[in-house]
Each structure stands twice: as structure tokens, then as C-alpha cells.
N, C-alpha and C positions, 0 to 999 in steps of 0.2 A: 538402485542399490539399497537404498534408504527407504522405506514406507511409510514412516513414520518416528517420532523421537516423542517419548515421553518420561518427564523427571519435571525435577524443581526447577524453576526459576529463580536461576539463580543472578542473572543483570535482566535489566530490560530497558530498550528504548527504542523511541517510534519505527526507528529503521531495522532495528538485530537484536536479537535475545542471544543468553545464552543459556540451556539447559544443563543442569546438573545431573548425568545418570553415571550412576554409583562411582564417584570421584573421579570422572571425565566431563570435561566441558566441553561441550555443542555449539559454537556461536553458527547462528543460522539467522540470515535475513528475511524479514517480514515487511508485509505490507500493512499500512495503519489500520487497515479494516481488522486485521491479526491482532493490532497491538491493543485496539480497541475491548477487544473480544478478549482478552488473554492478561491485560496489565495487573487488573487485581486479584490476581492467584497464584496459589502459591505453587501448585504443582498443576504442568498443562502437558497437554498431547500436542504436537503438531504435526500434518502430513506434509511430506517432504519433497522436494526436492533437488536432485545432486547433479551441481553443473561441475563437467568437467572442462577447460581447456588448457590451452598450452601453459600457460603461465598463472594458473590459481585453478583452485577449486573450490564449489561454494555451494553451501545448502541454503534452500528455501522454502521454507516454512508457513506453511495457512491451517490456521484453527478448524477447518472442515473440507472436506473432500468435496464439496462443492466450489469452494474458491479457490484451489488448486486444479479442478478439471479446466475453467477459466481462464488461468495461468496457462494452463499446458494447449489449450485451445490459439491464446493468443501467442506464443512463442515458434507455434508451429510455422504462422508466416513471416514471408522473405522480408525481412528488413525488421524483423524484433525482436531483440533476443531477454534475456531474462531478467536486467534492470528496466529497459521498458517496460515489460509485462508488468513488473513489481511499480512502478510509475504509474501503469495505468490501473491497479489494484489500490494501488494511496489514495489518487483522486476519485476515482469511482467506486463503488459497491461492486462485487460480479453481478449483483442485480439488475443494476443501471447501465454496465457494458452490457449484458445480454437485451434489457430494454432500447440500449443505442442500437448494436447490431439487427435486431429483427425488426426496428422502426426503422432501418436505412437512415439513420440520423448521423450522417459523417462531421456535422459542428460539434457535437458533444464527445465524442472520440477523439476530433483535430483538436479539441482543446486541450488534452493532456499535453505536457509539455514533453516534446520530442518523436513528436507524431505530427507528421504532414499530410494534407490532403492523399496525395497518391498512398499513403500505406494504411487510413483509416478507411479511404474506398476500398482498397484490399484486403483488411481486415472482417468487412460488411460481407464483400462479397464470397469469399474463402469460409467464412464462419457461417453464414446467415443459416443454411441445413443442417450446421450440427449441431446449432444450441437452441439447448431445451430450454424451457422455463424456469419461471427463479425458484428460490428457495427466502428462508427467513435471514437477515442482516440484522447483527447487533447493533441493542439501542447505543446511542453514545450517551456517557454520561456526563453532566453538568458540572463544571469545575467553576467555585465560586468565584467572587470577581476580584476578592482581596489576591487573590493566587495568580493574576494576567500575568506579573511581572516576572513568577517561574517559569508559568506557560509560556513564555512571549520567548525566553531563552532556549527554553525545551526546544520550540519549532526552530526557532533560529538553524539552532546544530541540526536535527532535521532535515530541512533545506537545504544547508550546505554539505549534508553529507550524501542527498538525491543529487547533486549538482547544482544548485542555483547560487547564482555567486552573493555570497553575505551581504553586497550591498542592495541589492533588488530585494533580496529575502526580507532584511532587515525595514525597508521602505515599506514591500506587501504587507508583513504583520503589521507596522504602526498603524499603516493607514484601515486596515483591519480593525484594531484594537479600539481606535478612536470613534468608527463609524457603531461598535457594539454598543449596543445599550443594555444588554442583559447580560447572563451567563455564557461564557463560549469555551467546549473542551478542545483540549490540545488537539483531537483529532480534526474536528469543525475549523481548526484555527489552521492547522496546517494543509486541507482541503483546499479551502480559500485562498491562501497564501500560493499555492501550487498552479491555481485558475488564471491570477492574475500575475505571476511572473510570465 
């Protein structure tokens, strides 16, 4: 229905945006590779999305028609439907699902959180012919170290709004935060945190 939504940014956070086009707001959920790609501007395109079922309706949104062919690749099998897909788009690149799937690498797949052995073997093997090679992933950028302690809240609500319960979340960041020795961006921070819940 949707091909795409393009306007202001006008909220943003690692899970849903919402776009401004011409005094109508869009909230549409993203995956962090999105948010990555998309937080500091001020006007963005997103290609879309439109899940319909019985009880809501929901758009989803990726900064390029490559990470949405991905999406709609991995939504297509039995047992995934569109907050997986967007789960397994947070933790991974569509670079590095596509690199998992055509390596038959089913540990790096089972490691998203809500993916079991049986549905990343089915994932490997249902995908492994239709997907082509990668494309370029946004760098992530470097959030100084004075800022952990926004970061550290930012991911919180993050996680608990993917599903992981506040107290695991809140456990993976510290233990996260205190193993960093350098710069870590909210997206890095919330990767890792998702790995080890």
C-alpha cells in the first residue's frame, strides 16, 4: 500500500520514528540499522512496510530498499513474522544475515533473540537461492563516553520495548558499559545487549 514515506523527522528512537508529511504523523517502526542511518536528519525517506492484522496495523520502515528486500525475504518463512524480522534487522546488518545465510552459519542467526535452531535452519535453507550479495551498511557513529549514562537509558527503553525484560536488559548494558574502554554508540550498545540477553 505504502512504498515508501518521506517528510520530517519529526520524533525518533531506536525502535519507531515518526514522520511528518504535510501535518500528518507516520509512526513507523525501524530496525537500528535504520535508526543508525537516519537519527541525525532532519528530513528522511523510508521504504515501507504495511502489516495489516486483526487487531492493529503497523508500518515498517528501512532507509533503503535493500534492507527491506531482507525484511520481506525473512518474513516470508513459517514461523517469522514482522517484529522478528525487525529483531533480527537490530542485531544484524542485512549484510551479515545475507553473509549468515549463504555461509549456512545457523549460530549466528540462533543467536538473535527469538529464533530457534529449527526456524534459522529454515531460514538458511528457504533463503539460501534468493539472496544476492550485499550492499554498503552505515558506519555507526561514536558517542563520547561522557554521554554512556544517556546511552545507557536510551538502550534500556530499547530493549524493553523489543521485549527483553528491564531486568536482563538493565544487567546486559552495565555489564556492557563497564567491560568498554572506549567510545560505544547506542547502536553497538544495544547490538551487544540483544547478543547477550
Amino acid at each position: 500500500m505504502f512504498a515508501y514515506l518521506k517528510g520530517k523527522l519529526a520524533f525518533q528512537d531506536p525502535t519507531y520514528v515518526i514522520i511528518d508529511i504535510q501535518g500528518v504523523g507516520y509512526e513507523v517502526k525501524i530496525s537500528l540499522n535504520t535508526f543508525s542511518r537516519i537519527k541525525d536528519k532532519e528530513n528522511i525517506q523510508l521504504f515501507t512496510y504495511f502489516h495489516v492484522k486483526e487487531d492493529a496495523q503497523t508500518l515498517f520502515g528501512f532507509a533503503d530498499p535493500h534492507e527491506k528486500s531482507i525484511f520481506m525475504h525473512l518474513i516470508s518463512i513459517s514461523g517469522v513474522g514482522p517484529s522478528t524480522g525487525l529483531m533480527v534487522l537490530s542485531s544484524l546488518s542485512p549484510e551479515e544475515v545475507e553473509q549468515a545465510i549463504l555461509g549456512e552459519d545457523v549460530r549466528t542467526i540462533q543467536a538473535v533473540k527469538g529464533i530457534g535452531a529449527k526456524t534459522a535452519q529454515r531460514i538458511i535453507l528457504e533463503l539460501k537461492d534468493k539472496i544476492g550479495k550485499a550492499a554498503n551498511a552505515g558506519d555507526p557513529i561514536n558517542i563520547p563516553s561522557s554521554s554512556k549514562g544517556a546511552i545507557r537509558n536510551e538502550a534500556l527503553a530499547a530493549l524493553v520495548t523489543l521485549g527483553i525484560a528491564k531486568a536482563a536488559a538493565q544487567k546486559s548494558i552495565d555489564k556492557i558499559l563497564k567491560e568498554q574502554t572506549g567510545d560505544i554508540s547506542l547502536e553497538q550498545l544495544i547490538k551487544l545487549a540483544l547478543k547477550a540477553a
